[in-house]
C-alpha positions as CSV (number, residue, x, y, z in Angstrom):
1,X,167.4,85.6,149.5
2,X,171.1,86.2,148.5
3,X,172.7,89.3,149.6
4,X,174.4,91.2,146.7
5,X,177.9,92.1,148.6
6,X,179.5,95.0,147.4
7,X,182.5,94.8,145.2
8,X,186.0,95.6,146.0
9,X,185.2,99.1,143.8
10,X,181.7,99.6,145.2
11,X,182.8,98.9,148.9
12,X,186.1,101.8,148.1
13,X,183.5,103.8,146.5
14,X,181.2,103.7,149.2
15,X,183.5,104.1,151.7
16,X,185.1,107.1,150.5
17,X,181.6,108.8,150.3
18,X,181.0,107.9,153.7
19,X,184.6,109.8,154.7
20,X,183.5,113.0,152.8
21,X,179.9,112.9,153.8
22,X,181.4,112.8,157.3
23,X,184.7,115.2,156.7
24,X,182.1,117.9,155.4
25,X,179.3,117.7,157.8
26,X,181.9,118.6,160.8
27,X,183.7,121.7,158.7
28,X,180.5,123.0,157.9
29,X,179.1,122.1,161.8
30,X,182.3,123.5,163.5
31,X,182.6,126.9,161.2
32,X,178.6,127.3,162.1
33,X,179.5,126.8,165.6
34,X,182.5,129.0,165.7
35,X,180.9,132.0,163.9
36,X,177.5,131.8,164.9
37,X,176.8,129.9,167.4
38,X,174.4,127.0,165.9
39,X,174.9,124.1,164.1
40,X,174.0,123.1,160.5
41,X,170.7,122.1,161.2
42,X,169.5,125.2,162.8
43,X,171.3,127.1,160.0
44,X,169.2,125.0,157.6
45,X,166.1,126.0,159.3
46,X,166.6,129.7,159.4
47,X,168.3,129.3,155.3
48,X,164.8,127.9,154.4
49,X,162.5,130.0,156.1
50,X,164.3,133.2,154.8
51,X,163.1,131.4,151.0
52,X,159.8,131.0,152.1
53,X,157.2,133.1,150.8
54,X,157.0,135.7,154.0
55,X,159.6,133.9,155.5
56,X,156.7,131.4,157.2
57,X,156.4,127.5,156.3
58,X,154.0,125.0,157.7
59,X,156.3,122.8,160.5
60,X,155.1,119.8,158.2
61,X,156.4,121.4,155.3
62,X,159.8,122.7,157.0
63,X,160.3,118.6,158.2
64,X,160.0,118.0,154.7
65,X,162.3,120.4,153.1
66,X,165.1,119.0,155.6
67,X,164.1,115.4,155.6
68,X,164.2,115.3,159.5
69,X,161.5,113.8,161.6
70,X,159.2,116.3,163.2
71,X,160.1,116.0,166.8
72,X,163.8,116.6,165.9
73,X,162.2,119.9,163.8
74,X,160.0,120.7,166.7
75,X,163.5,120.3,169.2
76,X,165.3,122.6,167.2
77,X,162.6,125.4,166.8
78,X,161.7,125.9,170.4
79,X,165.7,126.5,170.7
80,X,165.4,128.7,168.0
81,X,162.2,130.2,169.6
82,X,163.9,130.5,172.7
83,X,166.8,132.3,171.2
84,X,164.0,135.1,169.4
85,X,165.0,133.9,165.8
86,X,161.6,132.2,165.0
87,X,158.1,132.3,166.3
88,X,155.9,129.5,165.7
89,X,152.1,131.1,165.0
90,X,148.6,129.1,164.3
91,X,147.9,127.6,161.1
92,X,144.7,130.1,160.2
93,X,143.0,127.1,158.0
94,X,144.2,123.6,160.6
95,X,144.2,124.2,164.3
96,X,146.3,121.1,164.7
97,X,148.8,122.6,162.2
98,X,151.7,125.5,162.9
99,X,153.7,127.7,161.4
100,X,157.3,128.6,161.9
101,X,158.3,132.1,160.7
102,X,162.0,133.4,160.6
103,X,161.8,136.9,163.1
104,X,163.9,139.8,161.6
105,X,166.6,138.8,164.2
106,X,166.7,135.2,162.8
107,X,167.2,136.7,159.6
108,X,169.9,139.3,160.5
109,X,172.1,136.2,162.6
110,X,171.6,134.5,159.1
111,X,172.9,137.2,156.7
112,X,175.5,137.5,159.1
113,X,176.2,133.7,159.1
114,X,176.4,132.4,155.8
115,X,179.4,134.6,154.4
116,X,181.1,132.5,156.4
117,X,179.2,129.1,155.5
118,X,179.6,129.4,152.0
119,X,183.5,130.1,152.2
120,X,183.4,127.3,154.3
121,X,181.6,125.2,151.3
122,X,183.4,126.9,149.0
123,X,187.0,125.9,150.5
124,X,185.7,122.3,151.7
125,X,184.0,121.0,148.5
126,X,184.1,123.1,145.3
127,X,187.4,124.3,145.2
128,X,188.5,120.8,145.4
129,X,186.3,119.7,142.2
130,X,186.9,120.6,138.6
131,X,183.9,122.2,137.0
132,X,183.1,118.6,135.3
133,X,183.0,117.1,138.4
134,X,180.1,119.7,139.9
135,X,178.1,118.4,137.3
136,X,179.1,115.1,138.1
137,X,178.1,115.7,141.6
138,X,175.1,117.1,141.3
139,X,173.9,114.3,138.5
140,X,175.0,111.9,140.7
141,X,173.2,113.6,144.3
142,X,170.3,114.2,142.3
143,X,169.9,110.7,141.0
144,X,170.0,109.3,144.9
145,X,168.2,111.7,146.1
146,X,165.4,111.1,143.6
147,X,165.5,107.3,143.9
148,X,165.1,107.2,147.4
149,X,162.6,110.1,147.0
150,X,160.4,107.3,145.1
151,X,161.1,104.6,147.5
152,X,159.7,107.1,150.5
153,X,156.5,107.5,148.2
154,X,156.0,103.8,148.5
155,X,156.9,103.3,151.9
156,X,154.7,103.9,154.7
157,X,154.1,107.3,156.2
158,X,155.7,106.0,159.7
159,X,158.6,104.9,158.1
160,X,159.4,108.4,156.4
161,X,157.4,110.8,159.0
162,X,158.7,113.8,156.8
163,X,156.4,112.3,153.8
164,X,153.3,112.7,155.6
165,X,150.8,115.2,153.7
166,X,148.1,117.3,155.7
167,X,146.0,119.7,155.3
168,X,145.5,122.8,153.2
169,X,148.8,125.0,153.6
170,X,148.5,127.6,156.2
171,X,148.5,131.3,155.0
């Protein structure tokens, strides 16, 4: 098999993603640090679980959402757990299955958290775009996103843990 090298404009392309990708991970993880004391990925957890119907998702469901495996999700909700943001209950219909639900704490550290996440979005990524570019970038995040989406469908459930389907969801 031949390997299809990048061009010189694919390989600035790609590299310049990589920068941003990285740049804006580590605003967003040090503001998170510096005003509330968690990083992204615990802020993600606690964001989600406040959409939730009741504010309670399946774990499963949760590792889906945020494309993580399941024992980095599990990690990061005994933390959470620990800290009296979330509490994990029995899945009523699966005894193998649990459920994480946002406490009213979690939820309060969150409303107090994300003024200060979405300035620091905001100032990071937006206000450097024109409005024709957000649609650019979400066209073009979408279209990733999806494709790789359909690969996971194909590939198998070890290889994307966060793919894996179970049983009926928990109420």
């Amino acid at each position: 098999m031949t390997t299809r090298w990048l061009t010189p404009k694919e390989q600035r392309a790609w590299r310049a993603y990589i920068a941003a990708s990285l740049l804006l991970e580590d605003a967003i993880d040090r503001q998170l640090q510096q005003d509330a004391g968690m990083p992204h990925l615990y802020y993600s957890i606690l964001s989600v679980l406040s959409e939730s119907p009741e504010r309670r998702l399946r774990m499963t469901d949760l590792a889906e959402r945020l494309k993580i495996t399941r024992s980095r999700l599990t990690y990061a909700v005994t933390r959470l757990e620990k800290d009296g943001m979330l509490r994990r209950e029995a899945c009523r219909y699966d005894k193998r299955g649990s459920v994480a639900a946002l406490t009213d704490e979690g939820f309060a550290v969150l409303e107090r958290a994300a003024p200060g996440h979405v300035e620091t979005v905001r100032t990071s990524l937006f206000d450097r775009l024109s409005e024709e570019q957000v649609g650019q970038l979400e066209e073009i995040s979408a279209a990733i996103a999806r494709g790789l989406q359909e690969d996971g469908t194909r590939a198998a459930a070890d290889e994307v843990p966060w793919r894996r389907r179970s049983s009926p969801a928990c109420s």
